[in-house]
N, C-alpha and C positions, 0 to 999 in steps of 0.2 A: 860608110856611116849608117847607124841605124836608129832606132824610134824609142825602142824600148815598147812597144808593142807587139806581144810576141805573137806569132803566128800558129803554133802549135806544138805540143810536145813530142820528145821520142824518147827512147830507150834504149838504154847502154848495152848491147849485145854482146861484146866482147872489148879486152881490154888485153894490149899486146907491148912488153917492155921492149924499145930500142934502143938499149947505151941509157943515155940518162931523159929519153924521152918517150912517151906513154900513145899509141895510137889508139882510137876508141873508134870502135861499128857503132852507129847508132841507127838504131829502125826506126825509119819516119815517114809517112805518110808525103812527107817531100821530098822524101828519095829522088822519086820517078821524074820532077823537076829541076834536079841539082846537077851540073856539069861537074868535071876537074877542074880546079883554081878557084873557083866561085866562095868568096866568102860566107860564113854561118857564122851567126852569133850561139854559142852557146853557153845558158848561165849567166850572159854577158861577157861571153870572150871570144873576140874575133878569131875563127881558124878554117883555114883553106881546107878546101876539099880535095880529099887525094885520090878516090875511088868511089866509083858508086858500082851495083849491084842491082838483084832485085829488091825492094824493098828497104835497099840499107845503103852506107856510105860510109868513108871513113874521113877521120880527121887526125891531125897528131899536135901535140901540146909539149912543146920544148920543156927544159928543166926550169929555165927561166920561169916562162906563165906558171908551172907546176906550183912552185915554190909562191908565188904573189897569188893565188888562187885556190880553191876551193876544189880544181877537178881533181887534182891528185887524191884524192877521197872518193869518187863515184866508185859505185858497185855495179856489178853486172846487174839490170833489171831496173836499175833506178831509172828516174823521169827525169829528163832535162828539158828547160826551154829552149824554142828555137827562132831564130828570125834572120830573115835571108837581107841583106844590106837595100836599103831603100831607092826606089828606082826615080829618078830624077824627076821623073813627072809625078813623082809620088804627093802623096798628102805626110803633111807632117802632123801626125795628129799623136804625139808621145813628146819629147824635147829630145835635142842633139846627143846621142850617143855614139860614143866611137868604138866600142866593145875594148877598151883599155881599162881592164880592171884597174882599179887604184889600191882597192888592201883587199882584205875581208875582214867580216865582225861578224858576232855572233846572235843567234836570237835569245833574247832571253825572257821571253813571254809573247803567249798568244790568248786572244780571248776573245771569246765564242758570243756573239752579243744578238744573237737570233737573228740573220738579216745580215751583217756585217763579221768583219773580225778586226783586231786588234793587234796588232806585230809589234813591239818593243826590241831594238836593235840597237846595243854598243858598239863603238871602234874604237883604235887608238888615238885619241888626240893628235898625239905626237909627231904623226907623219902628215910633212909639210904638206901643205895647199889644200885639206881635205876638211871641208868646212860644210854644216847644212844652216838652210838659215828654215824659219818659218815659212811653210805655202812654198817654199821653193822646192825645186825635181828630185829624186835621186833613184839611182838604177839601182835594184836588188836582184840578184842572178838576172839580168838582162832585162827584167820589168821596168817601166817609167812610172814613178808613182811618187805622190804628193807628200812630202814631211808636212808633222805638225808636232807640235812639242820639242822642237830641238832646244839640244843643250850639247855642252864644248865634245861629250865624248856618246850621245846617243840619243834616238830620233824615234817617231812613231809613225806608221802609214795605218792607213784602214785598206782592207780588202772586199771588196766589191762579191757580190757572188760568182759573177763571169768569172771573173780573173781567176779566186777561190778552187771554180771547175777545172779551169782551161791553161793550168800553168802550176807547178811543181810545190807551188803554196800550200796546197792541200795535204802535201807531205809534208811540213815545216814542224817543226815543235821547237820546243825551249831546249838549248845547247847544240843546235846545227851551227854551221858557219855557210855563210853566205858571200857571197861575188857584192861590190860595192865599188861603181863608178858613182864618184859625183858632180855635182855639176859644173862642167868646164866653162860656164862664163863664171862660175863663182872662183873655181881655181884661178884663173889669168886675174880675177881683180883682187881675191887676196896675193897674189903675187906682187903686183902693182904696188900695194900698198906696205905689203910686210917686207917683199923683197927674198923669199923663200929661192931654195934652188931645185 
């Protein structure tokens, strides 16, 4: 489980095809604290550690995640979030994330407001249980951060200047696609309600 708090970013060093599955080096500054097995959020998608190195480690993303996700698109050099799964005596200071992407959407406006920024983000309605409401959470590439303006098919966050520096936002523009967990106590109640599968 993780926070959507991200700890820091790294860099896609290399990118290697297996069959129908993609392993990624990424250089990170938490190399040097990462085991084998050890889950990483990246972007907001849970994936085992299968090697580390110096300064580096790798991960691999089945065809599955490939396809419901955003990574099958990284470049070598690109900037990813990261956040290592939450330690039991941890503090919960972001909302429950499980790095289970649910779709992805797209940006499609950013604005620059001296101080803050402005992200505008569509998805598809369509797919069942994936709802935002007002003031309620939702994960963007693995960040925890607050909607406001939501409507049936796309939502708004403001960007902080921390976050802005210290997480892959600052690369974002209009027509990327982004990683999108939402909020699973909002999934299980429209379930509840609607009856989705």
């Amino acid at each position: 489980m993780f926070t959507g708090i991200i700890e820091t970013t790294g860099l896609v060093a290399g990118i290697e095809s297996e069959g129908t599955n993609l392993t990624f080096r990424i250089e990170s500054s938490l190399a040097t604290e990462l085991k084998i097995d050890q889950s990483v959020s990246h972007n907001g998608v849970c994936l085992t550690v299968t090697s580390v190195a110096d300064g580096s480690y790798t991960v691999t993303a089945v065809d599955e995640t490939l396809k419901k996700t955003n990574l099958g698109q990284l470049q070598i050099g690109e900037r990813v979030n990261l956040e290592r799964c939450m330690p039991a005596n941890g503090r919960f200071d972001g909302h429950i994330v499980q790095g289970h992407v649910d779709q992805t959407g797209i940006c499609t406006n950013v604005q620059d407001l001296d101080g803050s920024w402005l992200f505008d983000f569509q998805y598809d309605p369509d797919i069942a249980g994936n709802v935002t409401v007002e003031k309620g959470s939702i994960c963007i590439n693995g960040v925890s951060l607050t909607v406001f303006n939501s409507q049936d098919d796309g939502f708004r966050v403001t960007i902080i200047p921390y976050t802005y520096e210290h997480t892959s936002f600052r690369d974002l523009k209009p027509g990327d696609i982004v990683n999108l967990e939402f909020d699973v106590v909002g999934k299980y109640i429209k379930k509840m309600l609607v009856g989705y599968r």
